[in-house]
DOFI-593997 format. One record per residue (C-alpha): residue number from 1; residue in one letter; chain; x negated, y, z. Coordinates in steps of 0.2 Angstrom, whole numbers, plus 5000, padded with zeros to 4 digits. Layout:
BEGIN
<r><resi>NUM</resi><resn>a</resn><chain>A</chain><px>X</px><py>Y</py><pz>Z</pz></r>
...
***
This chain:
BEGIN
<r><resi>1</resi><resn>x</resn><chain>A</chain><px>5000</px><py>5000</py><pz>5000</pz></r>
<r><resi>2</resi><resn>x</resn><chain>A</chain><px>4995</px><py>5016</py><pz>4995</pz></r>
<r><resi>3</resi><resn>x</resn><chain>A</chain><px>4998</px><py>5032</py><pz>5008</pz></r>
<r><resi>4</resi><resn>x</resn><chain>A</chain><px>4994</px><py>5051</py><pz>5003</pz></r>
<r><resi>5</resi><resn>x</resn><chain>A</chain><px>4992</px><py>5063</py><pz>5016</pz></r>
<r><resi>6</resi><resn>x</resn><chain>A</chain><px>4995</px><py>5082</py><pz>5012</pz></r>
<r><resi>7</resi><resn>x</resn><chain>A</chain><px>4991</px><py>5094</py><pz>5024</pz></r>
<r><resi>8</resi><resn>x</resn><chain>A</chain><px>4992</px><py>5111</py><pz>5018</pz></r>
<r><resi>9</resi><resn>x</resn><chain>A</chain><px>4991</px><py>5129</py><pz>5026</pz></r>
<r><resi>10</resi><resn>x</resn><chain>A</chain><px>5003</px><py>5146</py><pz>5018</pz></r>
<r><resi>11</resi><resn>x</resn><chain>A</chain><px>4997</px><py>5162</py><pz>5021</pz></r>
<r><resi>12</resi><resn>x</resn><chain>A</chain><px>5014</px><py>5171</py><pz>5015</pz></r>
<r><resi>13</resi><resn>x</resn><chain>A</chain><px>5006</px><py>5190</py><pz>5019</pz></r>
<r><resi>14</resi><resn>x</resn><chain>A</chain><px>4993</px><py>5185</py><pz>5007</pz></r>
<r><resi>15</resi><resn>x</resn><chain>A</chain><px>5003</px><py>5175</py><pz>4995</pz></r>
<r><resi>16</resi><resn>x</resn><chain>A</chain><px>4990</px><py>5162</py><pz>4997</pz></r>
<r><resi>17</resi><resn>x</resn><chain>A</chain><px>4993</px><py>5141</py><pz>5001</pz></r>
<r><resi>18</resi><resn>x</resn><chain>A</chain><px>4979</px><py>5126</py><pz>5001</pz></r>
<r><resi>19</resi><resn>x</resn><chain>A</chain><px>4986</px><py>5109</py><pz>5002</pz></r>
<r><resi>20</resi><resn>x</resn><chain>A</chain><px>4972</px><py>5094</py><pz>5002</pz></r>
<r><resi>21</resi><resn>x</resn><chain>A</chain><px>4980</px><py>5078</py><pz>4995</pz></r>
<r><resi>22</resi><resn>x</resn><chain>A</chain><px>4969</px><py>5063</py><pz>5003</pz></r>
<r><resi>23</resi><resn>x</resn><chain>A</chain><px>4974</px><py>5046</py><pz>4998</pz></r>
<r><resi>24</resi><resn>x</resn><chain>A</chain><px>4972</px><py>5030</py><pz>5008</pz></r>
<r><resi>25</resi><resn>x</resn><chain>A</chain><px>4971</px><py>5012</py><pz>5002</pz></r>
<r><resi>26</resi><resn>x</resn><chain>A</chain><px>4982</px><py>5001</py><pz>5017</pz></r>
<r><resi>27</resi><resn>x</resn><chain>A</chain><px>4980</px><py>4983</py><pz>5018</pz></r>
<r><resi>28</resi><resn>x</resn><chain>A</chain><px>4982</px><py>4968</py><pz>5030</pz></r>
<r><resi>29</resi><resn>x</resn><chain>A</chain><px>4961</px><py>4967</py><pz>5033</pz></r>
<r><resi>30</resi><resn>x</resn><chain>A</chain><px>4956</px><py>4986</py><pz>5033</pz></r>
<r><resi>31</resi><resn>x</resn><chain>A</chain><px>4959</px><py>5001</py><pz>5026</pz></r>
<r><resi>32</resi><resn>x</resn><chain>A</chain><px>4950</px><py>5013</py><pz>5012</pz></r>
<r><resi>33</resi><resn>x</resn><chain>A</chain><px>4950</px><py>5032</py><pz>5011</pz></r>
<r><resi>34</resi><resn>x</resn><chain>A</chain><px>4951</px><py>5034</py><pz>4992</pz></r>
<r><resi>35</resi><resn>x</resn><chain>A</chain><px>4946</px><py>5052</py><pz>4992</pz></r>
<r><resi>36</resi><resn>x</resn><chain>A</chain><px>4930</px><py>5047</py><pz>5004</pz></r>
<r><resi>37</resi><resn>x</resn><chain>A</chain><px>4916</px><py>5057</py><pz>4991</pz></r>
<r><resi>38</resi><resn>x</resn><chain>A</chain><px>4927</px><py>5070</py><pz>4987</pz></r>
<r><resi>39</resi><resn>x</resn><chain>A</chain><px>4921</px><py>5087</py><pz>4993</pz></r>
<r><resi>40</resi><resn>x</resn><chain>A</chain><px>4933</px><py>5097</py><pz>5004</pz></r>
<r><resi>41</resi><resn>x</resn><chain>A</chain><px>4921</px><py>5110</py><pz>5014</pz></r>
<r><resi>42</resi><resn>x</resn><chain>A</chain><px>4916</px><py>5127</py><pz>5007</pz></r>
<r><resi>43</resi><resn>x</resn><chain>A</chain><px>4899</px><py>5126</py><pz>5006</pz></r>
<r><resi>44</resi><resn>x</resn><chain>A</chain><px>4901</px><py>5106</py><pz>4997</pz></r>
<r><resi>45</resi><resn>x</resn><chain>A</chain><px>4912</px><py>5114</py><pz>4984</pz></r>
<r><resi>46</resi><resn>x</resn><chain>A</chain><px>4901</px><py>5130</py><pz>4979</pz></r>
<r><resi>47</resi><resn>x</resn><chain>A</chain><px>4886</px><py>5116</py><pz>4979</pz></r>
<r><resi>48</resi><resn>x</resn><chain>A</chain><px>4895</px><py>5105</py><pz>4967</pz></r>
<r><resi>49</resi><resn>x</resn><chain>A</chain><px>4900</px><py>5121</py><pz>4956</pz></r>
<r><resi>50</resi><resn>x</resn><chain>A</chain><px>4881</px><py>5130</py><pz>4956</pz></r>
<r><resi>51</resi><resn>x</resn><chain>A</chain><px>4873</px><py>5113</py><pz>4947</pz></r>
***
């Protein structure tokens, strides 16, 4: 089974929302964050843009 959590943030004054989707794998043994390599901090993403 496949979950996906969104947790988002709405600044309405500044017309402004973030949602991150992160998606995890749930099965009977263990379970797998799909979105594991996937930058989410601010200074990952400029990183990852600036190559």
């Amino acid at each position: 089974m496949v979950f996906t959590i969104e947790p988002g943030i709405y600044i309405r004054e500044e017309n402004m929302g973030i949602r991150i989707e992160n998606d995890f794998v749930i099965g009977k043994k263990s379970n797998f964050d799909l979105m594991s390599k996937i930058p989410i901090e601010v200074d990952e993403i400029e990183a990852l843009m600036n190559q």
